[in-house]
C-alpha positions as a printed NumPy array, in Angstrom:
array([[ 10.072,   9.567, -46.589],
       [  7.51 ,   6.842, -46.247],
       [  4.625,   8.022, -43.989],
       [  3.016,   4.531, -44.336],
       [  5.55 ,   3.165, -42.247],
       [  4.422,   3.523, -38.696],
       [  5.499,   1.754, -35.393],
       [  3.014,  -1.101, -34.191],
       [  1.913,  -0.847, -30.993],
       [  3.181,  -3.326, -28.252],
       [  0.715,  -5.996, -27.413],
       [ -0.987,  -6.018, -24.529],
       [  0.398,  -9.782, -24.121],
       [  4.165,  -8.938, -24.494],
       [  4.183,  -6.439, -21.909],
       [  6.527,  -6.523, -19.062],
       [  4.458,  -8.337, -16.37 ],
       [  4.056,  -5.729, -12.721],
       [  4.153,  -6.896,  -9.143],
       [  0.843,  -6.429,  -9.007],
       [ -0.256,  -8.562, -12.301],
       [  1.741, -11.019, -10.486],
       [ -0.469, -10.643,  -7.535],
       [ -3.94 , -10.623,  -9.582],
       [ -2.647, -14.293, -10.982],
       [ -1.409, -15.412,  -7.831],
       [ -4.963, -14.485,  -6.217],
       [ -7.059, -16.103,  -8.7  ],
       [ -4.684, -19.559,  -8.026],
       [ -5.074, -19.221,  -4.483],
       [ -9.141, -19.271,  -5.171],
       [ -8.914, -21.973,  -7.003],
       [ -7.208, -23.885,  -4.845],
       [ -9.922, -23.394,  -2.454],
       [-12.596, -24.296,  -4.899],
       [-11.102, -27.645,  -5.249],
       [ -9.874, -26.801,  -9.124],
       [ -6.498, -27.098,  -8.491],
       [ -4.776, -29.844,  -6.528],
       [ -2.021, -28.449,  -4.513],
       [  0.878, -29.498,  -6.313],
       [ -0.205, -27.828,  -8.957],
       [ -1.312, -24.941,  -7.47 ],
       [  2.559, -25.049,  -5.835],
       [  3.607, -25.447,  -9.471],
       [  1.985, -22.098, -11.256],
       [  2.411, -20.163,  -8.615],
       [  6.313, -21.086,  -9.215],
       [  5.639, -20.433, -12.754],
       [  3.953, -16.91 , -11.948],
       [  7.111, -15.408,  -9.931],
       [  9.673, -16.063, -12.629],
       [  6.885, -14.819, -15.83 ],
       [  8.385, -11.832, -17.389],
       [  5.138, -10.716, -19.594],
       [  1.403, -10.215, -19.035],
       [  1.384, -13.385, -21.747],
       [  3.396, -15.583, -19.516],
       [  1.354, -15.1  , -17.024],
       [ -2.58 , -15.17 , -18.613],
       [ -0.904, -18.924, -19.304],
       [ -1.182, -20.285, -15.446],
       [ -5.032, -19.244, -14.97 ],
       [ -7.013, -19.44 , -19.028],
       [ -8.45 , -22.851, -18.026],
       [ -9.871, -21.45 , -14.976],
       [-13.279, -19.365, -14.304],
       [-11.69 , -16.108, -12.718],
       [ -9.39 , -15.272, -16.104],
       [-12.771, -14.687, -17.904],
       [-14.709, -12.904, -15.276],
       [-15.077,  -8.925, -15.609],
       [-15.113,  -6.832, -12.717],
       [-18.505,  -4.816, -12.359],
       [-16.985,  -1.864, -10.004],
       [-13.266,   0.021, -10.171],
       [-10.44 ,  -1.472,  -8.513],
       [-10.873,   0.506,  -5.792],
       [-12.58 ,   3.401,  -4.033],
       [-10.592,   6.886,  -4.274],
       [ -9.438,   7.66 ,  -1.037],
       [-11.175,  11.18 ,   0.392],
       [ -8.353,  14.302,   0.801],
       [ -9.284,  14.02 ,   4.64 ],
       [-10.616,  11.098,   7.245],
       [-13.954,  10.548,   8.157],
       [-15.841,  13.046,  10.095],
       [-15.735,  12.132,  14.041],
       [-13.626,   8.83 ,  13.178],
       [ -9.906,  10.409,  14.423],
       [ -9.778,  11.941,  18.021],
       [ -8.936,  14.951,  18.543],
       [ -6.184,  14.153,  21.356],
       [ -2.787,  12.582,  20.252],
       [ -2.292,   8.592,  21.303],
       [  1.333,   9.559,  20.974],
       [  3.462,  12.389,  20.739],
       [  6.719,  12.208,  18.966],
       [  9.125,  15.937,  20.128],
       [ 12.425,  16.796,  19.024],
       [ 14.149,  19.968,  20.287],
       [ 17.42 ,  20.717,  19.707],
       [ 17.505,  16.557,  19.03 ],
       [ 16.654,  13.626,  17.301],
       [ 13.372,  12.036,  18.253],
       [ 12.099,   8.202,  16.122],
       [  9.522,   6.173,  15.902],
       [ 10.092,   2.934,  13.876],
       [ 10.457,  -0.737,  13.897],
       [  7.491,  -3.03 ,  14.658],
       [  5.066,  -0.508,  16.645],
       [  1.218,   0.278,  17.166],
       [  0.138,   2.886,  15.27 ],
       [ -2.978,   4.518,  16.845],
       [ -5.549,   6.769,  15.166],
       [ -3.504,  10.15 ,  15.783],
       [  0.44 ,  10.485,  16.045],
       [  1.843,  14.13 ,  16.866],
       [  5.237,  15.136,  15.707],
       [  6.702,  18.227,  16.651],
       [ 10.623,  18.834,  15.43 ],
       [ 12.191,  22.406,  16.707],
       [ 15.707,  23.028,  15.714],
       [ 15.677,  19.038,  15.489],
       [ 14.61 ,  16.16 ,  13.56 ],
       [ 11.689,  13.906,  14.318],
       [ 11.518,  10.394,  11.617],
       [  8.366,   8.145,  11.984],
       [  8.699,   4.848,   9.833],
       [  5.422,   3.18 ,   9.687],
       [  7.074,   0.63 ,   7.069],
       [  6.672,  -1.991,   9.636],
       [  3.961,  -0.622,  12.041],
       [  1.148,  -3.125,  13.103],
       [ -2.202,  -1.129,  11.988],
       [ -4.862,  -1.601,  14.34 ],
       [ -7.051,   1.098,  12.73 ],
       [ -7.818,   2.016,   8.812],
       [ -7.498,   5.501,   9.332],
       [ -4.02 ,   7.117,  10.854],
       [ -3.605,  11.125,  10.87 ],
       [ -0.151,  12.197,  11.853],
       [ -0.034,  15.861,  12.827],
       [  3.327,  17.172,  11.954],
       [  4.755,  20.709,  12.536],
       [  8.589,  21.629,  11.845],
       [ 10.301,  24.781,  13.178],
       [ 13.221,  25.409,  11.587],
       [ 13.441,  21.127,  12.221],
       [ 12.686,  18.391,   9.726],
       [  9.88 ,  15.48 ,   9.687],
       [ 10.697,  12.107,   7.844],
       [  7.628,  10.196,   7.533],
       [  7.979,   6.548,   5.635],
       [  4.598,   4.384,   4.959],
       [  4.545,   1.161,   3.517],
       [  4.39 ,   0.576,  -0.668],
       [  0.543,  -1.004,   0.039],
       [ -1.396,   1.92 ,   1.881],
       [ -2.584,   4.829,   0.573],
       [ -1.193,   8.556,   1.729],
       [ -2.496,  11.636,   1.948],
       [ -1.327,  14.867,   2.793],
       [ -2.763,  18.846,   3.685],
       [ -0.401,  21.453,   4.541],
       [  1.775,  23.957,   3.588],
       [  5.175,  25.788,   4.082],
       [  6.129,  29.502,   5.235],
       [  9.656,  29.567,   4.228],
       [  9.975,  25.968,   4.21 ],
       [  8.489,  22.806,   2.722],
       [  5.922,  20.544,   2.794],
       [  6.024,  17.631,   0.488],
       [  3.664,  14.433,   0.59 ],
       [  3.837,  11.666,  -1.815],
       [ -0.381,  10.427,  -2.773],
       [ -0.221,   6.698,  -2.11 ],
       [ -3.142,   4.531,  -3.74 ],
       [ -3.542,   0.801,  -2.588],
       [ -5.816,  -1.269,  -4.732],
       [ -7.452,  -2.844,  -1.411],
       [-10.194,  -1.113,  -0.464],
       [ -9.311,  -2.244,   3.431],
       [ -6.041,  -1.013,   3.544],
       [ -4.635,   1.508,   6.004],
       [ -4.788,   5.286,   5.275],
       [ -2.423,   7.364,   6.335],
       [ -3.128,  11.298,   6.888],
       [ -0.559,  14.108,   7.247],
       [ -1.251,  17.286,   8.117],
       [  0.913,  20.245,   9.875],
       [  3.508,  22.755,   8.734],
       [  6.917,  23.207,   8.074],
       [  7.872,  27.023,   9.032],
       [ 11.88 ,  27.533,   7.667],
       [ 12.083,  23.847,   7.737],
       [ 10.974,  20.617,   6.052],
       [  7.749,  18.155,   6.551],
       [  8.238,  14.934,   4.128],
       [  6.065,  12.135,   3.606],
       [  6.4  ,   9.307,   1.603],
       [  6.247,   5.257,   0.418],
       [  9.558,   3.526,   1.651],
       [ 10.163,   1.215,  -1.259],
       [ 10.21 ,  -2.702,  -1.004],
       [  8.416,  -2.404,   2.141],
       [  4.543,  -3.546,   2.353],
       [  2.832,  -3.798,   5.146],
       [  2.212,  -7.124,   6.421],
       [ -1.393,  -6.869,   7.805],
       [ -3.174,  -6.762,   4.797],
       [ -1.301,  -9.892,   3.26 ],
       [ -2.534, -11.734,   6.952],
       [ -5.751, -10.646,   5.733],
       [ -5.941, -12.099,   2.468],
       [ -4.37 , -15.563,   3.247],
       [ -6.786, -15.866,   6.392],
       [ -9.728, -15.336,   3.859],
       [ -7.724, -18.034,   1.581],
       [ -7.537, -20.032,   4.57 ],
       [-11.182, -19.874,   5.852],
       [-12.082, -21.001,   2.205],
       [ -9.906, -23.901,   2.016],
       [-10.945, -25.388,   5.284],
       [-15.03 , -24.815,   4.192],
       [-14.291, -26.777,   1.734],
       [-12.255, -29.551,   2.801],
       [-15.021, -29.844,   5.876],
       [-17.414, -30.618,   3.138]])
């Protein structure tokens, strides 16, 4: 046996690229644009480039003869997100209340979410789908409490989740969500499930829409400064 022979290890260039190296690139060509360092045909032209690159390689190609590719970031990604919201920021009354008994009760589609959503499912099932809620607040606790019922609770791929609770006889599951924005919505659930079941978690290929308003408006404000100029 020859214990010389070893398996080199991948390089960090011919890595499979992720959605979200995709969206670092993309976000450093959308700067540049509004710097004035890229004209916008060929901004339109890497950014074409970036959503069919298969490795990290492919990708560091678009952006090494600009600024942001060199820069290193002087603080983490983002901020851990606390177990539980901020003292005194969520009510302690219910904007909504979501009930199923003996029934089916939803909540889904393109909605306000408020600050606090109660869901109560007895001998019935209660599903809340956030996916494609409008967030008009950061911080979102949903209370939810299942009696021999069950709670579906679906959040978008781009918010982070939380969850404290527990199960007599039953379960209570919650998926932790991180986002890498620092602004994005936070979603809190909290309840029980007593002989039934309390679920919470990301509904995939779904991202919530606000923060990606966000982002181009900032993209937006930039460009205009600097055409005004």
């Amino acid at each position: 046996m020859d214990l010389q022979k070893q398996t080199a290890p991948t390089p960090a260039t011919d890595l499979r690229a992720s959605d979200a190296d995709r969206d670092r690139v993309a976000d450093i060509l959308r700067e540049a644009l509004a710097e004035g360092r890229l004209t916008a045909d060929e901004h339109a032209e890497r950014v074409g480039g970036v959503l069919h690159a298969k490795t990290v390689g492919e990708l560091e190609v678009f952006i090494r003869d600009l600024p942001a590719a060199h820069q290193r970031p002087t603080a983490p990604a983002y901020t851990p997100v606390p177990p539980r919201p901020t003292p005194g920021a969520i009510p302690a009354e219910a904007d909504a209340n979501v009930v199923a008994v003996f029934s089916s009760a939803m909540r889904r589609g393109r909605w306000r979410a408020g600050r606090r959503l109660h869901a109560y499912a007895v001998f019935g099932s209660v599903e809340i789908d956030l996916s494609e809620a409008i967030f008009e607040y950061q911080q979102v606790v949903i209370k939810a409490v299942s009696v021999f019922g069950d709670v579906q609770i679906r959040v978008p791929e781009n918010i982070s989740l939380r969850g404290t609770g527990g199960g007599v006889l039953g379960n209570f599951e919650v998926s932790p969500l991180d986002s890498v924005d620092s602004d994005a919505p936070v979603v809190y659930v909290d309840g029980w499930a007593v002989l039934g079941n309390v679920e919470a978690r990301p509904k995939r290929g779904k991202r919530v829409a606000d923060i990606l308003e966000r982002v181009q408006d900032k993209v937006d404000r930039k460009l205009r400064k600097h055409l005004g100029h």
